[in-house]
Every structure is written in C-alpha cells, then in structure tokens.
C-alpha positions as CSV (number, residue, x, y, z in Angstrom):
1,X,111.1,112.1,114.6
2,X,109.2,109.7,116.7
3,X,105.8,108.5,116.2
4,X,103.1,107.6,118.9
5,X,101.6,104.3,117.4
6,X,98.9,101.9,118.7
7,X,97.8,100.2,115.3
8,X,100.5,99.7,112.4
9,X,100.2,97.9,109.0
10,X,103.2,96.5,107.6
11,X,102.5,95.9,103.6
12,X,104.2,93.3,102.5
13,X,102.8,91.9,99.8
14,X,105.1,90.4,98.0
15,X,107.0,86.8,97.6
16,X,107.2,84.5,100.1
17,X,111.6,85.0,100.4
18,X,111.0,88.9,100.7
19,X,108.4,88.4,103.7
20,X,110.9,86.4,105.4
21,X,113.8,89.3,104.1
22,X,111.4,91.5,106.3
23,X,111.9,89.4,109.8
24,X,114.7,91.9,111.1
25,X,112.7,94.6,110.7
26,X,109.8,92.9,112.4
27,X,111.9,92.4,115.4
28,X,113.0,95.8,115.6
29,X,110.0,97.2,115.1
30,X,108.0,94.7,117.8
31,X,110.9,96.3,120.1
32,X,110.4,99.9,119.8
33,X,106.9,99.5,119.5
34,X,105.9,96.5,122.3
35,X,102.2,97.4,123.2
36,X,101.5,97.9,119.5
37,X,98.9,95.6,117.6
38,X,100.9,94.9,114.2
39,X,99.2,93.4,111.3
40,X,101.1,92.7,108.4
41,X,99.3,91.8,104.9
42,X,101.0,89.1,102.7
43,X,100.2,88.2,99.1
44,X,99.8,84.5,99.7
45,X,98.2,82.4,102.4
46,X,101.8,80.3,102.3
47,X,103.1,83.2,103.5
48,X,100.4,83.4,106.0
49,X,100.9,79.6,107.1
50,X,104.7,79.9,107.9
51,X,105.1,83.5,109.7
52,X,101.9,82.7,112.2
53,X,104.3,80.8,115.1
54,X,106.4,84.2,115.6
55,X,106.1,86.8,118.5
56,X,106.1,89.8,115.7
57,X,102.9,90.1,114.7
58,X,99.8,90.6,116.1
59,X,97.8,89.5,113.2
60,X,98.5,88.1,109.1
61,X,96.1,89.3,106.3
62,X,96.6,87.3,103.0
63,X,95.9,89.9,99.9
64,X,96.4,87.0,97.0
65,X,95.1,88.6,93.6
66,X,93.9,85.0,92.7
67,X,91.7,85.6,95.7
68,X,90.7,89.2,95.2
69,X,89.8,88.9,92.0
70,X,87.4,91.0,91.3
71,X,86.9,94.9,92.4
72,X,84.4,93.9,94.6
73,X,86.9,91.9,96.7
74,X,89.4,94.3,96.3
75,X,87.2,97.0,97.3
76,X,86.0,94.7,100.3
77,X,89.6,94.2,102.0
78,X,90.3,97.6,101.4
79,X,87.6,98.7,103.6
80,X,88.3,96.0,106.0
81,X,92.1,97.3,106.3
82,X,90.9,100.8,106.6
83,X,88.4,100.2,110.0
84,X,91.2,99.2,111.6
85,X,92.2,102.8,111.5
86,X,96.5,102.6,111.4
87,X,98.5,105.1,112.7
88,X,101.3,104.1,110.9
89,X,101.3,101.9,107.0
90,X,105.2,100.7,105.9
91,X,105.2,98.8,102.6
92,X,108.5,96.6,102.7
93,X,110.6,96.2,100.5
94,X,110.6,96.2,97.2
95,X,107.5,98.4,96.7
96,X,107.9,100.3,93.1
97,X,105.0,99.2,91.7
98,X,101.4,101.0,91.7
99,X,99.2,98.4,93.4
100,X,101.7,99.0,96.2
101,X,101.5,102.6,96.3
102,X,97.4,102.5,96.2
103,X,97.7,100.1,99.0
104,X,99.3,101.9,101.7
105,X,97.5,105.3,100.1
106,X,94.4,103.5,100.7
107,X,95.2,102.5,104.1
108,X,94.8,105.5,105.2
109,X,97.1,105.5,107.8
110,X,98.3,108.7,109.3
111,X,101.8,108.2,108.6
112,X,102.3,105.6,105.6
113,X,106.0,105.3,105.0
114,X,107.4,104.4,101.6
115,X,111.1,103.6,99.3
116,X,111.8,107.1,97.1
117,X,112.8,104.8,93.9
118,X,113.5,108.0,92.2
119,X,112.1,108.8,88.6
120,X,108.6,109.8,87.0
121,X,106.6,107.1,88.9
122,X,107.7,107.4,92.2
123,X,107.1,111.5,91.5
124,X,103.8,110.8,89.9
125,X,102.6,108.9,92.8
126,X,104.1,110.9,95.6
127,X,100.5,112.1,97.1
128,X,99.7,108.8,97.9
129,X,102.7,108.3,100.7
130,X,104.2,110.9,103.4
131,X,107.2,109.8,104.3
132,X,109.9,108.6,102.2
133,X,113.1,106.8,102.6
134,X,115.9,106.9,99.6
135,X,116.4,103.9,98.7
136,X,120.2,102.4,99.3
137,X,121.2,100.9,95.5
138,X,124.1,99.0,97.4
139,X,122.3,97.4,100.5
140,X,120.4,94.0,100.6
141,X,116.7,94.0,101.0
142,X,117.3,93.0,104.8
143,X,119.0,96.7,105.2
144,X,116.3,98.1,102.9
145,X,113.6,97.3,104.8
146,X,115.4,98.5,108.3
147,X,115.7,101.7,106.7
148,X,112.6,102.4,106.7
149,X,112.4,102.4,110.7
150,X,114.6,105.3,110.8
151,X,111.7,108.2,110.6
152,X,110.1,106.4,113.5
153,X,112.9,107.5,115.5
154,X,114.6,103.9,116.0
155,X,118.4,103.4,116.1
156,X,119.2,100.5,113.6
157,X,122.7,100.6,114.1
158,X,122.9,97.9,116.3
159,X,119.8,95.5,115.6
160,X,120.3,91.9,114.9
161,X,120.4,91.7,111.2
162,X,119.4,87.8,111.1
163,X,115.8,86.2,110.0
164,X,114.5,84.0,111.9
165,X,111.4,81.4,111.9
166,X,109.5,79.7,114.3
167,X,108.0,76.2,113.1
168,X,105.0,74.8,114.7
169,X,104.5,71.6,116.7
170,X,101.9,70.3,114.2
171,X,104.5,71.2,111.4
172,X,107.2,69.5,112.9
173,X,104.8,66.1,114.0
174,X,104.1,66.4,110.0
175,X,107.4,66.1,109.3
176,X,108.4,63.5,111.7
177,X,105.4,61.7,110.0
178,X,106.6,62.1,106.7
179,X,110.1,60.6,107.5
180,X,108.8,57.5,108.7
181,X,106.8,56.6,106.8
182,X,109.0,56.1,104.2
183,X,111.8,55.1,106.6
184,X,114.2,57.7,106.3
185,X,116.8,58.4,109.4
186,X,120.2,59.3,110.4
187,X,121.7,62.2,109.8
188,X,122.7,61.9,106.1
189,X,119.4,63.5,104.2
190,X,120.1,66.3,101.6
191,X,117.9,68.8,100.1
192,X,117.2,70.1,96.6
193,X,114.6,72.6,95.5
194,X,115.1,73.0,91.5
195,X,111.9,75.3,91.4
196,X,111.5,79.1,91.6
197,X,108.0,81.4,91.5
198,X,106.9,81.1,88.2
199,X,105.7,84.9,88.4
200,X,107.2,87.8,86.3
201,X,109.4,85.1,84.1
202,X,111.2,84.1,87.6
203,X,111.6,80.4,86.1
204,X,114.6,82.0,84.5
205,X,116.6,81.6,88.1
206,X,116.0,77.9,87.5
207,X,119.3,76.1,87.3
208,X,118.6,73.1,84.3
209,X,116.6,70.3,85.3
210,X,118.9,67.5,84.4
211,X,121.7,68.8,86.1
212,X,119.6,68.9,89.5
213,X,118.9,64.9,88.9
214,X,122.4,64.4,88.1
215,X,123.3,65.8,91.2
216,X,121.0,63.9,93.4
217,X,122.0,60.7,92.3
218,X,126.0,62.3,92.6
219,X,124.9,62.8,96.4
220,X,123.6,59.2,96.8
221,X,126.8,57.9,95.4
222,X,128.9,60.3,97.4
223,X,128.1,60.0,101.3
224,X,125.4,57.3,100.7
225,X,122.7,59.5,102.1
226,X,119.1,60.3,101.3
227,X,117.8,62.9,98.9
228,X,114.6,64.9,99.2
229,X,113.9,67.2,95.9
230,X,111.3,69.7,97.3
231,X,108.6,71.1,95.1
232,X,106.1,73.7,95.3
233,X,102.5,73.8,94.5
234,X,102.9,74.3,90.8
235,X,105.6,72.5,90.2
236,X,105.1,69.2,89.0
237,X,106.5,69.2,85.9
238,X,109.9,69.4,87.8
239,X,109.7,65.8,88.7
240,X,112.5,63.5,87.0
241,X,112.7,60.0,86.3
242,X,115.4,58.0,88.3
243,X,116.3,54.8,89.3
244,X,117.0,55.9,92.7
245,X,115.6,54.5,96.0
246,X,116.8,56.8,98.0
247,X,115.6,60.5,96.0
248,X,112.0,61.7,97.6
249,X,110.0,64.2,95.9
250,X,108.6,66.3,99.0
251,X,104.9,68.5,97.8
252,X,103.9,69.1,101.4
253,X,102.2,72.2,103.2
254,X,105.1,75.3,103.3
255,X,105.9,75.1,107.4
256,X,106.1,71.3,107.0
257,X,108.6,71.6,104.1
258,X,110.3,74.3,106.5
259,X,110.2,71.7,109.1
260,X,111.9,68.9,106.7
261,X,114.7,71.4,105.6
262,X,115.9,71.9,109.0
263,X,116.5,68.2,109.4
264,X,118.8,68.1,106.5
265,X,122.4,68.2,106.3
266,X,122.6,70.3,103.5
267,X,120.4,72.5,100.9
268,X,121.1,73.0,97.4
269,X,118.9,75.2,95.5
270,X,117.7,78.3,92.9
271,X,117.1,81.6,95.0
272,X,113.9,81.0,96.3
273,X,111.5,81.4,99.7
274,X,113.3,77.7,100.3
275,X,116.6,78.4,99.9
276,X,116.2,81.6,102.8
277,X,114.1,78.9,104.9
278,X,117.1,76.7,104.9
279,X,119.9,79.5,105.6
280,X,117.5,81.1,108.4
281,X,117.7,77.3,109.8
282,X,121.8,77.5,110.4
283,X,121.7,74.4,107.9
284,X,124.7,74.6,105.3
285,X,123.0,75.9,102.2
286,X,123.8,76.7,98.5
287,X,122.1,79.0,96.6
288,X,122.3,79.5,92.9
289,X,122.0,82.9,91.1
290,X,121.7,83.7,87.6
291,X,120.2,86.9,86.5
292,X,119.6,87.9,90.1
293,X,121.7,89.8,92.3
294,X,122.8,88.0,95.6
295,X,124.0,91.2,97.0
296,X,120.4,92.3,97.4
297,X,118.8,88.8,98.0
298,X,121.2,86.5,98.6
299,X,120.9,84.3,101.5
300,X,121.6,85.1,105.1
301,X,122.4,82.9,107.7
302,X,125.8,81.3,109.4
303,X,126.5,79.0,107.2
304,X,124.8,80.3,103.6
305,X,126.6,80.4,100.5
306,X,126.1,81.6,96.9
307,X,127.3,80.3,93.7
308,X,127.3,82.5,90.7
309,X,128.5,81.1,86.7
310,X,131.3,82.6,84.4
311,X,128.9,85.4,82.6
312,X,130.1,88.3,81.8
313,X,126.5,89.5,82.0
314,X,125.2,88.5,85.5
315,X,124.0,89.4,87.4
316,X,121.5,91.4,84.9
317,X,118.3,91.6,87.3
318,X,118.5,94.2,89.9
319,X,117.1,97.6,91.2
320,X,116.1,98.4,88.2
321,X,114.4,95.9,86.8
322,X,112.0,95.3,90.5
323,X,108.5,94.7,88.8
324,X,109.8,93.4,85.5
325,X,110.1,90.1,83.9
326,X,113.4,88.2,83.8
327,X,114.2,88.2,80.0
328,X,117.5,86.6,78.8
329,X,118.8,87.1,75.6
330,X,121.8,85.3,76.1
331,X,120.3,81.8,76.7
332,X,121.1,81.8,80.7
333,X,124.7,81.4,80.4
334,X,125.4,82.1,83.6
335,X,123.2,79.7,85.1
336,X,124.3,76.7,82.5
337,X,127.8,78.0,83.2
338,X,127.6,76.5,86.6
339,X,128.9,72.5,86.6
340,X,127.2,69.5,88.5
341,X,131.0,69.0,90.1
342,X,131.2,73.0,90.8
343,X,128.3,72.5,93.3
344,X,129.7,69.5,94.9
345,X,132.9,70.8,95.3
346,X,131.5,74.3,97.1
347,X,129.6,71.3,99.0
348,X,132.6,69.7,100.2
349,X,133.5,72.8,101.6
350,X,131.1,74.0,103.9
351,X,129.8,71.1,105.3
C-alpha cells in the first residue's frame, strides 16, 4: 500500500554506525518520496555533524539523553517533533526498546512504522505503532532497515545497498590542516581506532590495548609509513606510551576524523561508527568482532573485511540481546584469540 507523504520522521536514535547502517534506506526513501521534507532525529550531535553534507535529509534533530535530561526537555522536544505534524514516523533499526516505541507513538504521525521483534514487549507495546514489519533474524541491519520501506509501496529489490557519506569542505581543510602541521604526506598513513562506545558494556568489542600498540609500531617497521590511532571523545585512557615518531593520536571533530580516514591506506579497528566511516570510504579496512555479529553489522563497502578469533562462543551478541549489555563470562576469548601477525597478514592481503 502506498502512502501520500509530505512530512516524514525517520527515528533513529541510536549509535553513530547504525545511523550511517541507515544511508541505503535514506536514499531510497529520498527517491520515492522527492518533494518530501524528511527530518531524521539522531541521539548524538556527532551524528548530527557528519550526516548534515548529504542530499537525504531535509533536516537533523539531535535527541542526546545527556541533553534531555530532565522531563521537561523531554517533554519540550516532544512537543516540538509533534507541530511538525508527520504523515509518516519509521524508527530504524534496531528499535526494541521502550523509549523507542514512545518515540514514534508520541510522534504522532499518521502512519508510524515499526520492527515486530516478537514476544511480550513488542505485544505489550503494540498500540503505540500501526504498521509493523517482521523482523528478518538472518539480514544485516542495512536490509533491516530497507524493509521497512516496503508498506510504503517501494520496490527494494533493486536499490543500491551501499552507505555513503559526504564530507564537508571545512572538514576536509581541517584535515589537510592537521596533516601539515605535523608533516605527514605520501601515501603510506595507516589507521587504528582501538576504541568502541562505552554504552551498554560495548567496551567488550575492544580488541586489547597492547596489542593495538604493538601493531602500530609492526606497521612502522613494515612499509615504513605513518600511523594515526584515532580516539573518540571519551577515550583518553586508550592512549599508549611509545617511542615512535611516526604514531599520531588523532581527538579531532567526527567529519574531520572522517575526512583523515579517507586519506589512509588502510584501517584497522573494533566495530565501531569509524570502522563503517572507513569501509563507506572504499579504503581497505579491517574490522574486529568479538561478541558481535558481523552478519548483522559487519562492514560494508568494496574492499571491507572482518576478522573473527577461534571461540567456540562467538559471536554471542546478536538479535537477542539488542538493548542489553555485552557480558562475557569467558574472559573475551575470541577477541584475545586474534594475533598481532593474524591482522597483518589479512592486511597483506587486501591491500
């Protein structure tokens, strides 16, 4: 069934790597729906910063708790949201969790279209959505959140299936900026991100520390090159000691750090917003799962690979668990499973 739209909400928030999980169906959706005003509402102004440049959407609401965090606020965006008066609310991908489900119910869209998780909550909370869409237990988010264009009438058969990002001038200028100054050019700069959100016990994707400075200074000794170990806001406790000229610890603004990654040669990193920033770049990229499935979130892009440890117990972390803390009870064997040399050698390959 198709619906006639002139305002629609895209909920979406979530992490900063699901958002940009979300770009196919953006694209689609901007298709089928051209004349449209889309505004999409992201849980963190990061978010915000590094989707802005595209063509998708019309405008970008950040909803961060930290920000809203009192009822008042709460109360405050909700009744901003709701005189925009939606025809249609879709809450991406994944969305079993209550706040979610008030969200869109609160929108008060006509049509608010919604994942059927299955089970007591999503029954409990059906009122609050009118449309549903079964979720597919074998497809990657990218797929998931397609899916739930198809009660709008829209053949997803054939839609382009890639993310994509658009970085800024100023971003790019920032980046430039940041290179010289410290004199780093030619083509030989690799990338490490050894962080992870630290939300819902996610620091248990984290491959060990030590093992990400041994590889850096492995890459320096290898092809001679430049390192730049990428952290995020909160992640300062991820900086190691090394005698190395040549390794860069990079804290910059989220589109600039975009911008950075898409000068390197390659990316090595845990599954994180960076490691889909650098496959949706066409750059050669690693990325390293533990408890996570990569068949839901693994990277995508033309030359994105994934490398998983010997554990008979990964991945661990998957539909299921969406909402939950990461909790290991067998001391993240298949992330400590995974060798310095196994990543160089996967490195060797696709480069």
């Amino acid at each position: 069934m198709a619906y006639p739209a002139n305002k629609i909400l895209i909920n979406a928030v979530s992490g900063i790597g699901e958002n940009l999980l979300l770009v196919p169906a953006l694209r689609v959706l901007r298709d089928h729906y051209p004349q449209a005003r889309i505004t999409m509402a992201v849980r963190s102004p990061a978010a915000a910063l590094l989707l802005k440049n595209g063509d998708l959407v019309d405008e970008i609401i950040a909803c961060d708790y930290k920000i809203q965090d009192s009822l008042m606020k709460k109360i405050s965006l909700i009744a901003r949201l709701r005189k925009k008066r939606f025809d249609i609310s879709i809450t991406a991908f994944p969305s079993n969790r209550l706040d979610k489900a008030i969200f869109s119910w609160l929108s008060w869209a006509r049509v608010r279209i919604f994942h059927d998780h299955g089970g007591i909550i999503t029954g409990l909370l059906r009122f609050m959505n009118n449309v549903y869409v079964p979720v597919d237990f074998k497809a990657h988010d990218i797929e998931q959140n397609l899916n739930l264009l198809t009660p709008l009438g829209i053949d997803i058969c054939k839609s382009d299936r890639d993310p994509y990002l658009r970085i800024s001038e100023e971003a790019e200028k920032d980046a430039a900026a940041f290179l010289k100054k410290r004199g780093i050019n030619g083509p030989d700069i690799f990338a490490l991100h050894p962080g992870s959100s630290a939300d819902l016990g996610m620091k248990n994707r984290r491959w060990p520390l030590a093992r990400f400075k041994a590889l850096a200074e492995s890459i320096i000794e290898k092809y001679a090159g430049t390192v730049l170990v990428f952290l995020g806001p909160d992640e300062a406790d991820l900086v190691f000691d090394t005698n190395h000229t040549r390794i860069f610890f990079v804290r910059e603004r989220i589109d600039v750090a975009a911008a950075l990654i898409k000068k390197c040669r390659l990316f090595i990193g845990n599954d994180s917003s960076l490691m889909h920033i650098a496959a949706i770049s066409g750059i050669p990229t690693i990325g390293i799962f533990g408890p996570a499935n990569p068949s839901r979130t693994g990277p995508r892009g033309p030359k994105a690979q994934v490398i998983t440890g010997r554990s008979g117990c990964s991945p661990c972390y998957s539909f299921g668990d969406l909402g939950k803390p990461i909790v290991c009870k067998a001391g993240l064997e298949c992330l400590n499973s995974i060798s310095v040399e196994d990543i160089l050698a996967l490195a060797q390959k696709i480069q």
